[in-house]
VEXDREN-2710 file (C-alpha; in Angstrom, 1 decimal):
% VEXDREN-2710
k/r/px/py/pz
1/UNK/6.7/4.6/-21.1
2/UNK/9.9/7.1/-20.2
3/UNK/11.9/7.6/-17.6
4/UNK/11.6/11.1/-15.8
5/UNK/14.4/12.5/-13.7
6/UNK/16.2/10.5/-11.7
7/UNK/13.5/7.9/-10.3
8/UNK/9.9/8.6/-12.2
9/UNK/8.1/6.0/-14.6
10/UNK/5.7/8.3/-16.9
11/UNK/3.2/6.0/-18.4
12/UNK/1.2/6.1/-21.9
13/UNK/-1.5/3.8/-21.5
14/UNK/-2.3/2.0/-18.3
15/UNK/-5.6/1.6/-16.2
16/UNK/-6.3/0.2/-13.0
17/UNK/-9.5/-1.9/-14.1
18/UNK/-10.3/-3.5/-10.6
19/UNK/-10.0/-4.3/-6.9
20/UNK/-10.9/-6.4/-4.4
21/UNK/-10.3/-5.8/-0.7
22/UNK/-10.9/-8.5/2.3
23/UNK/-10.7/-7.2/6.4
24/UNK/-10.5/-8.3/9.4
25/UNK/-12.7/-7.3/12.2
26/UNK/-10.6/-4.1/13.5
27/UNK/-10.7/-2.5/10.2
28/UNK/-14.7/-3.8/9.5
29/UNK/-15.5/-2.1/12.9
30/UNK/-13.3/1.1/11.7
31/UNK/-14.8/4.1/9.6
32/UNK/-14.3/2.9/6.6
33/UNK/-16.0/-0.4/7.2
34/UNK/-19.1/-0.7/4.9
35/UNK/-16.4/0.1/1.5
36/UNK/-14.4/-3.3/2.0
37/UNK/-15.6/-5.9/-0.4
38/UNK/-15.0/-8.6/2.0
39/UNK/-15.3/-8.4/6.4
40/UNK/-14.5/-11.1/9.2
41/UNK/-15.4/-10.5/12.9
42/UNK/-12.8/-12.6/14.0
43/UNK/-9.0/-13.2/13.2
44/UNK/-9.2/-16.5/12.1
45/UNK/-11.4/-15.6/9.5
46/UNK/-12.7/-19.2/9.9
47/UNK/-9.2/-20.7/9.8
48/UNK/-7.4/-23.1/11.8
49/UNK/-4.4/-20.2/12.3
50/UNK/-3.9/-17.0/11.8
51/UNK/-1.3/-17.7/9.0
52/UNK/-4.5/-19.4/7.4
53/UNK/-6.4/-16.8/7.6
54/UNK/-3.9/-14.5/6.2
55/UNK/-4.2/-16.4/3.3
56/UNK/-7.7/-16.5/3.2
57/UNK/-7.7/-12.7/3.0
58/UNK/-5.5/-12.5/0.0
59/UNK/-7.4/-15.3/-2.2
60/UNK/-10.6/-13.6/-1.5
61/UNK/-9.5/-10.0/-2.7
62/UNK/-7.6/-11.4/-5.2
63/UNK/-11.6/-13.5/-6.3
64/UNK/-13.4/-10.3/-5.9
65/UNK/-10.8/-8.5/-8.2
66/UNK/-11.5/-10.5/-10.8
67/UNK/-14.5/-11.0/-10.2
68/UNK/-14.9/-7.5/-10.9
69/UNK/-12.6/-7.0/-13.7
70/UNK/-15.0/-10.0/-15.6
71/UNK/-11.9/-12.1/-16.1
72/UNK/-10.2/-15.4/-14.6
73/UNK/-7.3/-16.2/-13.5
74/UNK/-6.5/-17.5/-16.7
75/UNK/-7.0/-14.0/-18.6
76/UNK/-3.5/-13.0/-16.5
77/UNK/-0.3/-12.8/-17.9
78/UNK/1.4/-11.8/-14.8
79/UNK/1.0/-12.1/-10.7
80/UNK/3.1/-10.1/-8.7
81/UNK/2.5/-10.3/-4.7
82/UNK/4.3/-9.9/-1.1
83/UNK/3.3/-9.5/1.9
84/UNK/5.4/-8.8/5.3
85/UNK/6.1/-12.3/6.7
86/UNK/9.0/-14.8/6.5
87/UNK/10.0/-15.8/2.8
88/UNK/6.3/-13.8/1.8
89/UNK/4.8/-17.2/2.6
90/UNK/0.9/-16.1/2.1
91/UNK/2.0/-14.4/-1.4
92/UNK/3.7/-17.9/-2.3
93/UNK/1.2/-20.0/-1.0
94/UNK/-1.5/-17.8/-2.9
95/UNK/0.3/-17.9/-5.7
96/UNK/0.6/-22.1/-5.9
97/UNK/-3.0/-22.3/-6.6
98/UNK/-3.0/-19.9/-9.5
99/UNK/-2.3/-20.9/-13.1
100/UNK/-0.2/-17.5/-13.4
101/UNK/3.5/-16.5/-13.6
102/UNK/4.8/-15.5/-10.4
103/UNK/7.0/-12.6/-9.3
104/UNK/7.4/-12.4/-5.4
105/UNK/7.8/-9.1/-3.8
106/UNK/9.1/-8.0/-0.9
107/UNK/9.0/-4.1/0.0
108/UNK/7.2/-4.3/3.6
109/UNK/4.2/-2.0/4.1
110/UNK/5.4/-0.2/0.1
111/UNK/4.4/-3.9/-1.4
112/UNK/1.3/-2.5/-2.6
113/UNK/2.7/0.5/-4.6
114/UNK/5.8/-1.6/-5.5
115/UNK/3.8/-4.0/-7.1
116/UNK/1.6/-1.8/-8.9
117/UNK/4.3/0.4/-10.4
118/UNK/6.2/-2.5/-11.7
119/UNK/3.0/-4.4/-12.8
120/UNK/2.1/-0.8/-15.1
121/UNK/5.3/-0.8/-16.2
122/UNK/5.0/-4.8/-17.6
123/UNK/1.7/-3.4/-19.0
124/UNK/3.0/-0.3/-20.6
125/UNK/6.1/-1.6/-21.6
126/UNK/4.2/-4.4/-24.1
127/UNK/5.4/-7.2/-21.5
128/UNK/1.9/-8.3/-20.3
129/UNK/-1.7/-7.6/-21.2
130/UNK/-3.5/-8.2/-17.8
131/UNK/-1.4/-8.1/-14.6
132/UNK/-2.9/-9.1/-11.0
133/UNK/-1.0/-7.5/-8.0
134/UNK/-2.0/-8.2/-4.3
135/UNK/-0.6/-7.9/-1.0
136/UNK/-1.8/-8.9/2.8
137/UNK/-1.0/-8.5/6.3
138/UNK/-2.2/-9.9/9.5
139/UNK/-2.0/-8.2/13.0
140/UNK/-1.5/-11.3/14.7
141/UNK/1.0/-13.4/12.5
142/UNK/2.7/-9.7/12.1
143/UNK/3.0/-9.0/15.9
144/UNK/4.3/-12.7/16.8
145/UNK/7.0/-12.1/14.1
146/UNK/8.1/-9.3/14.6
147/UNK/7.2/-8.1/18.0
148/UNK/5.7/-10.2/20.8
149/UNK/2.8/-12.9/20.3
150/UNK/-0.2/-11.4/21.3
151/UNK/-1.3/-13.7/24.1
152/UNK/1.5/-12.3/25.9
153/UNK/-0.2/-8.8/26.5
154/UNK/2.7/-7.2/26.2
155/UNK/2.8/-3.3/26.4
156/UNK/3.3/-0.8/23.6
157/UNK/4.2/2.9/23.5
158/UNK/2.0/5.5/21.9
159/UNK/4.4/5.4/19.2
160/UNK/3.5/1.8/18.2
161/UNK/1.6/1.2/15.0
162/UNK/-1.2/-1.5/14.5
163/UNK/-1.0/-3.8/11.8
164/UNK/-4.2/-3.7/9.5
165/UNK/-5.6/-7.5/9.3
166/UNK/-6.3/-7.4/5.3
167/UNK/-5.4/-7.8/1.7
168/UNK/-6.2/-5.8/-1.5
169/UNK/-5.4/-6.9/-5.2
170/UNK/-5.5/-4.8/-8.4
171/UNK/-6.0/-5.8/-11.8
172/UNK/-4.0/-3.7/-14.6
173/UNK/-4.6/-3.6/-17.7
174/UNK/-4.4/-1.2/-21.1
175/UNK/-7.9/-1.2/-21.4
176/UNK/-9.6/2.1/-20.5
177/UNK/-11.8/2.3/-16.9
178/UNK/-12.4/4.8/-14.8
179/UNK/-9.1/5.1/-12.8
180/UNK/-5.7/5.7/-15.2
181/UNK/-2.2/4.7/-13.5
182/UNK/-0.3/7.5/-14.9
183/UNK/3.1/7.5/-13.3
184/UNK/4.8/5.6/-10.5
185/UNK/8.2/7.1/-8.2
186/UNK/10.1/4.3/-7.0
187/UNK/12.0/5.0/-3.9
188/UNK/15.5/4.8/-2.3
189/UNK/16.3/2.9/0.9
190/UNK/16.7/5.9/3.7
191/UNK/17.9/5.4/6.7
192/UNK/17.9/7.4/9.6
193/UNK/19.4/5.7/12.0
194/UNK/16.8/5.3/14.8
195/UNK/16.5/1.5/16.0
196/UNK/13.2/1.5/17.9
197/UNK/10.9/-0.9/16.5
198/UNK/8.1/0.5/18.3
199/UNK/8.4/3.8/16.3
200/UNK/8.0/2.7/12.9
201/UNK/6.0/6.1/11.8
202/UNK/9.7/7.9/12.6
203/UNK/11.7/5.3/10.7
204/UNK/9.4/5.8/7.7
205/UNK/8.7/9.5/7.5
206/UNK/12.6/10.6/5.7
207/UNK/11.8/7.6/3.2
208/UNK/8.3/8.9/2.8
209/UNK/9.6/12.7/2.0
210/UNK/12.8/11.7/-0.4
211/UNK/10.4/9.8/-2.4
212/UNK/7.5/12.5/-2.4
213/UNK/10.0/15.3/-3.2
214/UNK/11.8/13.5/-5.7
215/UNK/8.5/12.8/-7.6
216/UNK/8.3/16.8/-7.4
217/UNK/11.7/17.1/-9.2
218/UNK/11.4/14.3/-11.5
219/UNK/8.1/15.6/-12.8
220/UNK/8.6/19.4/-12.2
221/UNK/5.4/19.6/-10.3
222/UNK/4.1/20.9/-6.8
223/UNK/1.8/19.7/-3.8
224/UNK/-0.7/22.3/-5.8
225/UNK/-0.9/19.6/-9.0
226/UNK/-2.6/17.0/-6.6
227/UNK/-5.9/16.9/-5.2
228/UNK/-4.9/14.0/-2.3
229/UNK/-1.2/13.0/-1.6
230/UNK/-1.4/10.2/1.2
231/UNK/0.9/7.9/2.4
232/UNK/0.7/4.2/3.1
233/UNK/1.0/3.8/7.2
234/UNK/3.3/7.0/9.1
235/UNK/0.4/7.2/11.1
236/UNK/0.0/10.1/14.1
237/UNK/3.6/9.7/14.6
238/UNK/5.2/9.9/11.2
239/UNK/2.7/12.2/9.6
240/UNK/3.4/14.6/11.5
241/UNK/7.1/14.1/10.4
242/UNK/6.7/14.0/6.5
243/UNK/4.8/17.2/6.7
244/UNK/7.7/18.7/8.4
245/UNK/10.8/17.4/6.6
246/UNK/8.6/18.2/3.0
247/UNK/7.9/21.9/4.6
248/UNK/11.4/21.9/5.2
249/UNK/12.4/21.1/1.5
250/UNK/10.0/23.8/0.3
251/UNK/6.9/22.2/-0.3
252/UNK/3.9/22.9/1.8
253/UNK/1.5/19.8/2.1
254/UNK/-1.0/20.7/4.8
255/UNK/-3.6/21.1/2.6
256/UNK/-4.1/17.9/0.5
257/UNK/-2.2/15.5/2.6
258/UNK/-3.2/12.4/4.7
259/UNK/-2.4/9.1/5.4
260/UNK/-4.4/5.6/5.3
261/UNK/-3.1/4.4/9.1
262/UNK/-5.2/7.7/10.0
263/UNK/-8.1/6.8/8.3
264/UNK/-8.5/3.2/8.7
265/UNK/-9.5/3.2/12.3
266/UNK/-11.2/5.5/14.8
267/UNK/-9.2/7.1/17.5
268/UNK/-11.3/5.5/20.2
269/UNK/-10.4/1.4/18.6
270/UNK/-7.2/1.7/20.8
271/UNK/-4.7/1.2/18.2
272/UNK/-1.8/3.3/19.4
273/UNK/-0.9/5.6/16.7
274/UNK/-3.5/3.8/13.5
275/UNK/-2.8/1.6/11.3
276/UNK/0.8/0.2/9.4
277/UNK/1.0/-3.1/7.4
278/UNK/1.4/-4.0/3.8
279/UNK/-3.0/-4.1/3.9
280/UNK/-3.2/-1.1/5.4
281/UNK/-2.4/1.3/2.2
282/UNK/-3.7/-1.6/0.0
283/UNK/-7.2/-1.5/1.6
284/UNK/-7.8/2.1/2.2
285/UNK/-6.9/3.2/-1.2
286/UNK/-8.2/0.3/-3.7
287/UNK/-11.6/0.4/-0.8
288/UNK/-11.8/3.8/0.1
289/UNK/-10.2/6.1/-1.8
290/UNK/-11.2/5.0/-5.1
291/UNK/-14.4/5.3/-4.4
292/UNK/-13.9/9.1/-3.6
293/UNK/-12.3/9.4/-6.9
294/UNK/-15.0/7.5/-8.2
295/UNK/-17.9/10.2/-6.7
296/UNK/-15.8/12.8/-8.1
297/UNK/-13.8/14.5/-4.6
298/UNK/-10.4/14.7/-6.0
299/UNK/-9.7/14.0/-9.5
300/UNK/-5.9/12.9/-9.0
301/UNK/-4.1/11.4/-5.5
302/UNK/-0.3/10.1/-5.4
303/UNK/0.0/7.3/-3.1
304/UNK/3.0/6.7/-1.6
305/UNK/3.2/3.3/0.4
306/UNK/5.8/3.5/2.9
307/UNK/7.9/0.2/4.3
308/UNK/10.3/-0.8/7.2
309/UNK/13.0/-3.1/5.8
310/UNK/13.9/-4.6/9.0
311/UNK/14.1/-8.1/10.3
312/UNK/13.7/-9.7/13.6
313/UNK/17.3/-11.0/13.4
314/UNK/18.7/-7.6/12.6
315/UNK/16.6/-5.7/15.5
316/UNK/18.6/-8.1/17.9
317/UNK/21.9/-7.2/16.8
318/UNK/20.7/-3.9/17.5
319/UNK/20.4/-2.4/13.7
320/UNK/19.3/0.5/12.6
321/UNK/15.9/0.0/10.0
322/UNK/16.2/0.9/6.4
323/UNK/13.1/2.1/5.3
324/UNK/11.5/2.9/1.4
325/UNK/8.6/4.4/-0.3
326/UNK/7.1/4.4/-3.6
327/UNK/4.8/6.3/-5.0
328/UNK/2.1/5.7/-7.6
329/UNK/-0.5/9.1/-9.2
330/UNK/-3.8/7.7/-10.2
331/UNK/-6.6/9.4/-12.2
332/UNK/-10.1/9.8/-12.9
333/UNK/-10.1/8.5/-16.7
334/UNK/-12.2/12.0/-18.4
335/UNK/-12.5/14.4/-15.6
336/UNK/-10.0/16.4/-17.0
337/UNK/-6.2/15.5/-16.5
338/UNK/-4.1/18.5/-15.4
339/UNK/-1.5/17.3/-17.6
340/UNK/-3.6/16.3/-20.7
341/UNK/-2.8/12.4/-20.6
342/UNK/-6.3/11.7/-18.5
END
């Protein structure tokens, strides 16, 4: 492992081994339905609350993740987890009932990326063997935090983002598989000033294009050297944005770019401008887009998971929202790395 540039981990020997994903009934009714390991129709996903079934959702991606890796939670050396509410209580709760060291993370909707770049690094550095990462969000335990309950019916702006009801977990390891973690971009805290908390794609976007163009300088590479860039949850709004701002610095991403709160749901599901929440990058890339890499569409993606730093408390002393992003490239393990490190 080396630093690159300013803000780039470049990694020798790391391999995503396994994933587990677990949705709620929004995102099992989306388009990307039938490639989540685990669907509810309801939001209680058989739970007395909604907290509940938040945590339900994380313990059963985290189960089919190592499920699928062929190990227990006694194989892991390491657990790092967040998700986005108060004191990351589903990530802590999760975590009592696992014989594993803990690290809680908190990076909003970038927990996902977060805690896979520092969980490669553990592994690449010689720190841990195995490392589990997962994160979760819920729409309705989300929206009563930091919006309005839902039983209020209370209306939104186009702008408005919907929070993806799910959790993914990743198991990383040294041992080869068919996906290779092969450097990670962790990102500054931008802020741009804007306040609405209804706009979150807007707040995001700058954080979202520092961290992608820095990965270009860092690494001295181009849109051209990825198949897929996506980020986590900018949605119709921010998308739009990110393309923009990175046009503006001189790279042109029109080509290979997307993002997972476009692809999660259909425009008809009425979800404002798609999906946001620390699931919703978690889910569409260890569900969806892994399994494209898998049949061979793209070869390579970076993954940038984008977050909104803000708090309740700070929105009602009028605040402006801090937002970060951090970026992660995954492989296809023997389809030909670009770089010869595949």
């Amino acid at each position: 492992m080396r630093l690159a540039g300013k803000q780039t981990w470049v990694f020798d020997d790391v391999y995503l081994q396994a994933t587990g994903t677990a949705v709620g009934p929004f995102e099992a009714n989306g388009p990307l339905g039938e490639e989540f390991d685990v669907v509810h129709h309801d939001l209680y996903c058989g739970e007395k609350t909604w907290e509940l079934a938040e945590r339900r959702l994380m313990k059963e991606a985290i189960d089919v993740c190592l499920q699928k890796g062929n190990v227990t939670a006694n194989d892991i050396d390491f657990f790092l987890a967040g998700d986005l509410l108060n004191q990351n209580v589903t990530a802590n709760y999760t975590a009592r009932d696992l014989p594993i060291p803990f690290l809680c993370m908190f990076g909003a909707c970038s927990t996902s990326m977060e805690t896979l770049a520092v969980g490669s690094a553990l592994v690449d550095g010689g720190f841990a063997r195995q490392v589990l990462t997962a994160t979760s969000s819920h729409n309705a335990t989300a929206e009563r935090q930091f919006r309005y309950p839902t039983e209020l019916g209370v209306q939104k702006p186009k702008s408005a983002t919907f929070t993806v009801t799910g959790a993914g977990a990743a198991l990383i390891t040294r041992k080869k598989s068919r996906f290779r973690i092969t450097s990670a971009t962790v990102g500054r805290v931008i802020d741009a000033g804007l306040k609405n908390p209804l706009d979150m794609g807007s707040a995001m976007a700058p954080a979202a294009a520092h961290t992608i163009e820095q990965h270009f300088l860092d690494l001295g590479r181009s849109p051209a050297d990825y198949d897929l860039i996506v980020t986590g949850d900018l949605s119709r709004v921010g998308s739009v944005i990110v393309k923009e701002l990175l046009m503006e610095a001189g790279y042109d991403v029109t080509v290979n770019y997307n993002d997972c709160g476009l692809m999660v749901y259909r425009p008809d599901q009425a979800t404002f401008a798609g999906g946001s929440g620390c699931a919703c990058c978690a889910v569409v890339t260890y569900g969806h887009l892994l399994k494209e890499m898998e049949k061979g569409t793209f070869r390579n993606m970076l993954v940038v998971a984008t977050g909104a730093l803000l708090s309740p408390t700070m929105m009602q002393q009028k605040q402006s929202i801090p937002a970060i992003a951090h970026g992660v490239v995954i492989e296809a393990a023997g389809r030909g790395s670009r770089w010869n490190i595949g």
